[in-house]
Structures are given as C-alpha cells and as structure tokens.
N, C-alpha and C positions, 0 to 999 in steps of 0.2 A: 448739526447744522440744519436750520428750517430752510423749507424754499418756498419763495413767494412770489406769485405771478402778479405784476403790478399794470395796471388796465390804467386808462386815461380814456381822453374825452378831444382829441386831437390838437393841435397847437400849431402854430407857424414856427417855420425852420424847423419841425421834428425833423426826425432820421430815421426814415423806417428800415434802413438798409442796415440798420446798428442793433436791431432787436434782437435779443436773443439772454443767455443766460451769463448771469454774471457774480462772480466770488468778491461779495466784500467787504474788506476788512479798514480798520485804523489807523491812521500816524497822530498821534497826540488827539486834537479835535476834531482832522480832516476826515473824511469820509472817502473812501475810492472802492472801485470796482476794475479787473481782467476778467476779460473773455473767459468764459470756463473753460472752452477748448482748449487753450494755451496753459492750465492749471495740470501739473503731473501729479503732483501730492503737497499736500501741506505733513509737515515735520514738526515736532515742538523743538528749540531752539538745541542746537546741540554746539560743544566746539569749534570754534574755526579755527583753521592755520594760517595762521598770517603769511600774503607773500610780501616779500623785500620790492620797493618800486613800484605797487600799483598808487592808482589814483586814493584819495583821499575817502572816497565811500564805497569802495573794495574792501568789505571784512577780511577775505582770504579764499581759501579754500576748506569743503568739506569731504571726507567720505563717505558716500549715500551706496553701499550695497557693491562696492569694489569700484565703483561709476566716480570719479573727481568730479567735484560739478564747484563753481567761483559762487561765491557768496556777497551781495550787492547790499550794504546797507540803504533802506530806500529815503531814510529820513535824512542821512546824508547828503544822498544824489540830490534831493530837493531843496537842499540849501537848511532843512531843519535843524534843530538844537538836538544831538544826540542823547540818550535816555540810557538808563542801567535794565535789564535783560531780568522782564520778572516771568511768572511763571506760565502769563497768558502769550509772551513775544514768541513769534514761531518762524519757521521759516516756510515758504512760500516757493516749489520749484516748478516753474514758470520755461517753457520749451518756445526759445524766440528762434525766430528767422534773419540771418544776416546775409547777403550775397548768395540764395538761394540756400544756403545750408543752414542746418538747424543747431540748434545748443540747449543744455539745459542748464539753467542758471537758478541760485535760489534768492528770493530777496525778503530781508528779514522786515517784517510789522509787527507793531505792538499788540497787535490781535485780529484774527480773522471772526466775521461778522456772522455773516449767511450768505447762498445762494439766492439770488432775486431773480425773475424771469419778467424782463423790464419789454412791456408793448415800443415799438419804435417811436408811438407819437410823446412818450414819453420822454424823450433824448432829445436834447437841442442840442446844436454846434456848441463850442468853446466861446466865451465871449471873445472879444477883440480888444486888447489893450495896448496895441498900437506897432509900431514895428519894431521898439525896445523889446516884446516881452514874446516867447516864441513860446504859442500853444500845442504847435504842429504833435505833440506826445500826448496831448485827448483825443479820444476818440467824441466824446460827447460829454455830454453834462444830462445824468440821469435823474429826472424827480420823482421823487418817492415820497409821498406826502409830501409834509410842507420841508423835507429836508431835502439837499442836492449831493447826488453821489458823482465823484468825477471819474468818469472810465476812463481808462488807462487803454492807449494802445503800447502796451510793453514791448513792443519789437523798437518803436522808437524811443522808448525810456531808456532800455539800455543799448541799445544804438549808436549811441553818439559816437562824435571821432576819438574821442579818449579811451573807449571802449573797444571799439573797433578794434584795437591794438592787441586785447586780451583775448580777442576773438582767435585771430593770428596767431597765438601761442598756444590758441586750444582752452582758454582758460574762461570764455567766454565767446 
C-alpha cells in the first residue's frame, strides 16, 4: 500500500476537523475511505460461519487468532448487487464504538486501494438529498483529483438498530 498526502487549495464547507488519514478501498465502481485509526488489519478473505437469523448483509462469523469477530458484507448493507469472492476481496477488521464499548467487526470489499493522508480543505460535508435519503453514515466526501472518495464514519455504518442487536449477543 502507497500513502499519499493529498494538499488542496481551500474550498467552502471543507472539514478541517475530518483531516487525517484514510484506508481506501472498492465496492464495484464506488470509491470509499475509514479512518485509519478504526482499521485493525486487513485479512485476505477467509471462510465465514454462517449464523442462523442475522440480518441479510451479516456473512457470519470468523476466527481471527482464537478472537470471534461478525463479518458484515458491506455491498450488501449498501443495498449493492452482491459479487462472487476473487482473489483481490478481503476482509477489513474495523474496531467500532457502540454505547461506549468497542468491537471488532470485519467487513468484506472487493479490494482495498491505499492509504491517503487527505488535507481537511479537501473534505466536504455529504450532499443533501433530502429527508428520504439519510447520510448521517459519511463522514465527508473526499477529493482526490478529479475523483470523490466517500468516508465512511463506520461506527454509524454498522450502527444501525438491526445491528445493534448483534452487538448484544457479543456478535457485533
């Protein structure tokens, strides 16, 4: 993995407060970035265990070094068209916060990119598409030349209340 400090020239609505470095990887043509802090390791894909009664973009469960950690398909969570498991898909274990306590959780993409170290003026808010569509799970909208990388605040990706539930069980 490269890492590239990407500088700008200031902008309205940056986010200087969002600057910092960021792991990004793939789902099909999207482009996204997590906080590197939040990044434990990247895996190449290994088997999951399926559990009986999670949510539809819950792969299962894996064993990472005796550690059970849930395994989130994220092309799923995002409503995408699911993909067959080549040699670049990995898993991504990602250490979110729920009710003050921590988890580690892995979620699979189609390939992880590089490390960027993105200037704040560089990050704009999420657009606004109205009160149908809930952004509140970016952190910002990163530009990197003439392409836009979506940061991911992963605490609220997998967050949600359906989630939440797995949290409870220890499973997430």
């Amino acid at each position: 993995m490269t890492e590239t400090k990407i500088h700008g020239s200031g902008a309205t609505g940056a986010l200087p407060e969002k600057e910092g470095k960021y792991l990004t990887f793939a789902l099909a043509s999207e482009e996204y970035g997590l906080e590197i802090l939040k990044v434990r390791e990247i895996i190449g894909y290994i088997d999951v265990t399926a559990v009986p009664q999670t949510p539809h973009y819950v792969k299962g469960v894996i064993n990472l070094r005796g550690q059970v950690i849930p395994v989130v398909d994220l092309r799923a969570k995002f409503g995408m068209e699911t993909t067959e498991v080549t040699d670049e898909t990995c898993i991504i274990v990602v250490e979110i916060t729920q009710d003050s306590r921590k988890f580690n959780t892995g979620i699979v993409v189609d390939h992880v990119q590089e490390v960027l170290d993105i200037d704040g003026q560089n990050i704009e808010e999420a657009p606004q598409f109205g009160a149908a569509v809930d952004t509140d799970f970016i952190l910002g909208m990163g530009k990197i030349g003439d392409s836009v990388k979506i940061l991911l605040d992963i605490d609220k990706v997998l967050g949600g209340a359906e989630t939440a539930g797995l949290a409870g069980l220890g499973m997430l």
